[in-house]
Backbone bond lengths (Angstrom), bond angles and torsions (degrees), N, CA, C in turn:
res aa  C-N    CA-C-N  psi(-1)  N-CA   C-N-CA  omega(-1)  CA-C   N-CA-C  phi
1 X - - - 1.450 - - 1.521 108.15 -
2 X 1.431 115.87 145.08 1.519 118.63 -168.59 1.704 101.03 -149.04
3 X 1.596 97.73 113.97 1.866 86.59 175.40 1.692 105.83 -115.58
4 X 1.604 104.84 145.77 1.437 98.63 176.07 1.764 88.56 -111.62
5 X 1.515 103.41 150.61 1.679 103.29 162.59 1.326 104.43 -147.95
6 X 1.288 106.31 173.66 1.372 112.88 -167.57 1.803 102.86 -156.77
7 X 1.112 132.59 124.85 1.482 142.44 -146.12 2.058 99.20 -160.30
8 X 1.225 115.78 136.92 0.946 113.02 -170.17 1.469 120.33 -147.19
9 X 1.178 149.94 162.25 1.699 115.34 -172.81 1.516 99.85 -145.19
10 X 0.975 143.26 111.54 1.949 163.22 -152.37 1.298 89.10 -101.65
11 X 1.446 131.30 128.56 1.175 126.20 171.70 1.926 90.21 -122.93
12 X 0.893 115.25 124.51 1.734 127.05 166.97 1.414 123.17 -79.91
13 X 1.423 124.33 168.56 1.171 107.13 -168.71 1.339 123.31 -67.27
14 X 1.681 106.67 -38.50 0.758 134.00 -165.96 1.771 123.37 -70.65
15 X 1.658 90.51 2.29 1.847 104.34 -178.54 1.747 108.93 102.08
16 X 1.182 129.64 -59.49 0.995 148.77 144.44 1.669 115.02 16.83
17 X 1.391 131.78 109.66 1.762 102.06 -177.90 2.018 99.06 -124.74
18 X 1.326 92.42 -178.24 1.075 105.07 175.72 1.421 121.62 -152.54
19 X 1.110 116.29 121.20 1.538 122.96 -173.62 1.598 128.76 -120.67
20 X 1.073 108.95 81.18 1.648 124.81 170.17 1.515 111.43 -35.16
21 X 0.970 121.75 121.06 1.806 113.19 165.63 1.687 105.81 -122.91
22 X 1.711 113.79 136.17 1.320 106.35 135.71 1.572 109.47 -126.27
23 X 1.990 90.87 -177.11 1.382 107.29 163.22 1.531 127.96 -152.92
24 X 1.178 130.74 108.62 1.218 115.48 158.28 1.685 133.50 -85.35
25 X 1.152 105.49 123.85 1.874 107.97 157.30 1.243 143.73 -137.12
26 X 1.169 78.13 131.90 1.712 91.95 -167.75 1.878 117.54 -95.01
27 X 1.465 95.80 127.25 1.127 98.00 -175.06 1.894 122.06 -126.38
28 X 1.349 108.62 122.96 1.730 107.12 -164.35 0.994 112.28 -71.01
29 X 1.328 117.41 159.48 1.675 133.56 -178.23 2.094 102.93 -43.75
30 X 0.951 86.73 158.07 1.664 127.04 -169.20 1.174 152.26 -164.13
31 X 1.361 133.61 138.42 1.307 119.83 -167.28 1.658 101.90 -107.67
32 X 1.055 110.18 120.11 1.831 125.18 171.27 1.255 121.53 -41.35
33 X 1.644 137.73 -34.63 0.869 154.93 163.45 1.415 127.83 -154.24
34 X 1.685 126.79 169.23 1.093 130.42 -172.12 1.679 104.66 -80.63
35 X 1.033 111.35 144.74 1.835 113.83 166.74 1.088 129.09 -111.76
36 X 0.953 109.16 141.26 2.026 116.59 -171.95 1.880 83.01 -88.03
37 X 1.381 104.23 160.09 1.504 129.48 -179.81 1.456 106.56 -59.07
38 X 1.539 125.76 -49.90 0.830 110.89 157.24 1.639 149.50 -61.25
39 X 0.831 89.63 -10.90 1.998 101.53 169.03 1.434 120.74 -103.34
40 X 1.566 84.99 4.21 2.076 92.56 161.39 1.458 111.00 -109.86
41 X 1.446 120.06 -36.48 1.110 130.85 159.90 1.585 121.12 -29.41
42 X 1.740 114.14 -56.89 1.067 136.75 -170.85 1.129 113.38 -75.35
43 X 1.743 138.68 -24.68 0.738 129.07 139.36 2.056 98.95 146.11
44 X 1.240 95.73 -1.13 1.233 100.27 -167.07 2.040 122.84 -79.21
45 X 1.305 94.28 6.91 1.714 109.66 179.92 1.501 109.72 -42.18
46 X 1.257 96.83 -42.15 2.027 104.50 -168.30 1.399 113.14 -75.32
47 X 1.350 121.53 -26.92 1.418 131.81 163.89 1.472 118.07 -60.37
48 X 1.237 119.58 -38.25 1.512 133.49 -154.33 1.700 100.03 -91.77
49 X 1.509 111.69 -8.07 1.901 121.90 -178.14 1.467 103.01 -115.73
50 X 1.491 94.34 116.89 1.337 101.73 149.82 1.379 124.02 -94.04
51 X 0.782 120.64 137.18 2.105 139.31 164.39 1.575 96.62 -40.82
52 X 1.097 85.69 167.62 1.690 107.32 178.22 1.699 93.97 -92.14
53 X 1.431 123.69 159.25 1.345 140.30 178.87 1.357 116.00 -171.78
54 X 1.650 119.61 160.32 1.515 129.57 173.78 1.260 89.17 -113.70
55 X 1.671 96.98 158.30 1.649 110.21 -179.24 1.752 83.83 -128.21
56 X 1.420 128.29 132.22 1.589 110.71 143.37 1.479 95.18 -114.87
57 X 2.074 80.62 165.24 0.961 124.92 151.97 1.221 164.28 -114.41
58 X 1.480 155.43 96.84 1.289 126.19 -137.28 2.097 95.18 -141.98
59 X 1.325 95.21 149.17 1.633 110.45 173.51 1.599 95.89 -159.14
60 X 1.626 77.56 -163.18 1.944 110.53 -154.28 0.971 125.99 -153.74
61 X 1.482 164.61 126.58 0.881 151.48 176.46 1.623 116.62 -152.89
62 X 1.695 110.15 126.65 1.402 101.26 -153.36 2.011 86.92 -118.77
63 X 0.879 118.63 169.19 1.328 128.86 -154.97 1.374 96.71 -149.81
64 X 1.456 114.55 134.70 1.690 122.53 165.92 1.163 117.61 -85.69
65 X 1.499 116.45 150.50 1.430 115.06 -143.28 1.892 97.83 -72.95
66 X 1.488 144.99 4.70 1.244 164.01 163.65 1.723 106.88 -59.32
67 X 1.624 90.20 -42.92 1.289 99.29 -162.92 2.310 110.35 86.81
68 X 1.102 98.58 -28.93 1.431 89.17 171.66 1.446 133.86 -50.27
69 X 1.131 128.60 -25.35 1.760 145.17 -142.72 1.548 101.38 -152.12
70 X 1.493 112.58 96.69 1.634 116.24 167.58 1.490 107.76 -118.65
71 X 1.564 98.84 146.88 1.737 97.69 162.52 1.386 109.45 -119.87
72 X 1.516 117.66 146.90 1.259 118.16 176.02 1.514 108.41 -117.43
73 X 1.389 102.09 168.63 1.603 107.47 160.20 1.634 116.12 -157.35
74 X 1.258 128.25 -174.68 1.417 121.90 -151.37 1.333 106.95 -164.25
75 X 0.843 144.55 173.08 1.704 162.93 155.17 1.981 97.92 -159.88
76 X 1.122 101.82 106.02 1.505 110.27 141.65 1.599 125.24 -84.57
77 X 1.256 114.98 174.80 1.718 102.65 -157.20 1.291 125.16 -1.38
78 X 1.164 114.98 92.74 1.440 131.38 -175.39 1.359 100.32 -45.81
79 X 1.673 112.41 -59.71 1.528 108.36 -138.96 2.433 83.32 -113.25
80 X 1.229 96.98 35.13 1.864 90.07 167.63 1.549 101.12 49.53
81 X 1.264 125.80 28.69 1.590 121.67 151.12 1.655 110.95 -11.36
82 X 1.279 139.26 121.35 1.489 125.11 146.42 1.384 110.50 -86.05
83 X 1.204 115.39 135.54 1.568 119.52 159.63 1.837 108.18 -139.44
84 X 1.468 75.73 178.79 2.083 74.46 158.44 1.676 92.02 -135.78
85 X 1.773 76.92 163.41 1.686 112.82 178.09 1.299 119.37 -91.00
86 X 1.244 104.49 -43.42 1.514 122.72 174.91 1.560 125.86 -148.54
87 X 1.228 123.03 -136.70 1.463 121.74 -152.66 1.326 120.68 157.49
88 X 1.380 121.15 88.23 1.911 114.54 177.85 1.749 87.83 -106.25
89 X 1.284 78.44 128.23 2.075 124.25 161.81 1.078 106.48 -78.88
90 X 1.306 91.80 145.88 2.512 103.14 172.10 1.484 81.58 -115.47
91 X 1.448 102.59 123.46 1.363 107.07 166.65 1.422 93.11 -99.29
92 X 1.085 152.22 -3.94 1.217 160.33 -163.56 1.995 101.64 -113.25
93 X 1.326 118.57 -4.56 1.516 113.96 144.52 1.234 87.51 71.00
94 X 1.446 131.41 56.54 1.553 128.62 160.09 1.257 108.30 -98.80
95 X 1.511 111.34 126.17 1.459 123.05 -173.37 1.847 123.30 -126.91
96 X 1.402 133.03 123.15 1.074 120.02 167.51 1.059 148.77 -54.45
97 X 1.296 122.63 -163.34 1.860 113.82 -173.04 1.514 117.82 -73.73
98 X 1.189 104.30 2.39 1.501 130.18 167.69 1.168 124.90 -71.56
99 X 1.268 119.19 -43.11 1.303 138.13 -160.65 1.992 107.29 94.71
100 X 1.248 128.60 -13.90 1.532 148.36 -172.99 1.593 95.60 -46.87
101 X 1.037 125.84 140.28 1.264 131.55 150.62 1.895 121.28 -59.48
102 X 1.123 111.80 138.72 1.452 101.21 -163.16 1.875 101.66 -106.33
103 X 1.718 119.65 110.07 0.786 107.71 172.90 1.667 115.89 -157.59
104 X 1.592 112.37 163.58 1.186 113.50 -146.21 1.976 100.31 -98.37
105 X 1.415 90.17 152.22 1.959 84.00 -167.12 1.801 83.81 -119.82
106 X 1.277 126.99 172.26 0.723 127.80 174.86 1.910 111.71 -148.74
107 X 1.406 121.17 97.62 1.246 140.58 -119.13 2.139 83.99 -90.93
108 X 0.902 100.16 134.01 1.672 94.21 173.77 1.867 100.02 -84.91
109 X 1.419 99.60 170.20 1.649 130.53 -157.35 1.726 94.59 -56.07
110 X 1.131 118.22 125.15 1.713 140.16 -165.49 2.250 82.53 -76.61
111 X 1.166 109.41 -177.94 1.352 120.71 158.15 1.484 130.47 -63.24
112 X 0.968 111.55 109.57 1.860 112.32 -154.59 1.738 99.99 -124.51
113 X 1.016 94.18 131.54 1.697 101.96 177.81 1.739 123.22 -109.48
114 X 0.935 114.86 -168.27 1.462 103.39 166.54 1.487 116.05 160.21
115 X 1.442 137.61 141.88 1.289 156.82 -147.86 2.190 99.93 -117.97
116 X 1.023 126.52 150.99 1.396 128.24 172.64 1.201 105.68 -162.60
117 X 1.556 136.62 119.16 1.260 150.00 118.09 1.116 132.53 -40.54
118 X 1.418 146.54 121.76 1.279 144.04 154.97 1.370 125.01 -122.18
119 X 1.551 107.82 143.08 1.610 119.66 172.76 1.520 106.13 -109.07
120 X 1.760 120.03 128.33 1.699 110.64 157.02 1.375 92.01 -93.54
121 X 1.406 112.26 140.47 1.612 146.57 167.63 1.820 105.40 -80.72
């Protein structure tokens, strides 16, 4: 895994700042978990690898020149990366009307955005 970021902080005249953030990371192929013989046998090896992929990221956050009152914002996976998180195996070789091995993927975080207000008291 390899992250580059880049974060920066704008100070205005007026006191006021502003701070741009990104990030990319990139992370290489992998296997999700260990496999018993039988769940390679069965056919389920190709499920259990994820690919290599980049995730970015990018936000903002601007601050009043007090410092009391910031707004933020966000985009996680910018560009809808698919990956997986995880992966449950049938070591017990349960298969559908297919003949397919039956098993569960567990999809990592879709493109997520988001807005933030803050007050210091």
């Amino acid at each position: 895994t390899a992250t580059l970021g880049y974060d920066h902080t704008f100070i205005f005249g007026s006191g006021a700042s502003f701070v741009p953030r990104a990030e990319l990371r990139y992370t290489g192929g992998y296997y999700l978990s260990q496999m018993a013989q039988t769940e390679i046998d069965s056919g389920e090896k190709p499920y259990n690898y994820q690919d290599s992929y980049v995730v970015a990221n990018i936000g903002a956050t601007l601050t009043s020149p007090d410092g009391k009152y910031s707004f933020s914002g966000y985009i996680r996976n910018l560009f809808d990366a698919e990956y997986k998180t995880g992966v449950t195996l049938s070591s017990t070789s349960i298969f559908n009307d297919e003949g397919e091995p039956q098993i569960g993927v567990s999809p990592g975080a879709p493109s997520i955005f988001g807005l933030m207000f803050n007050v210091k008291f």
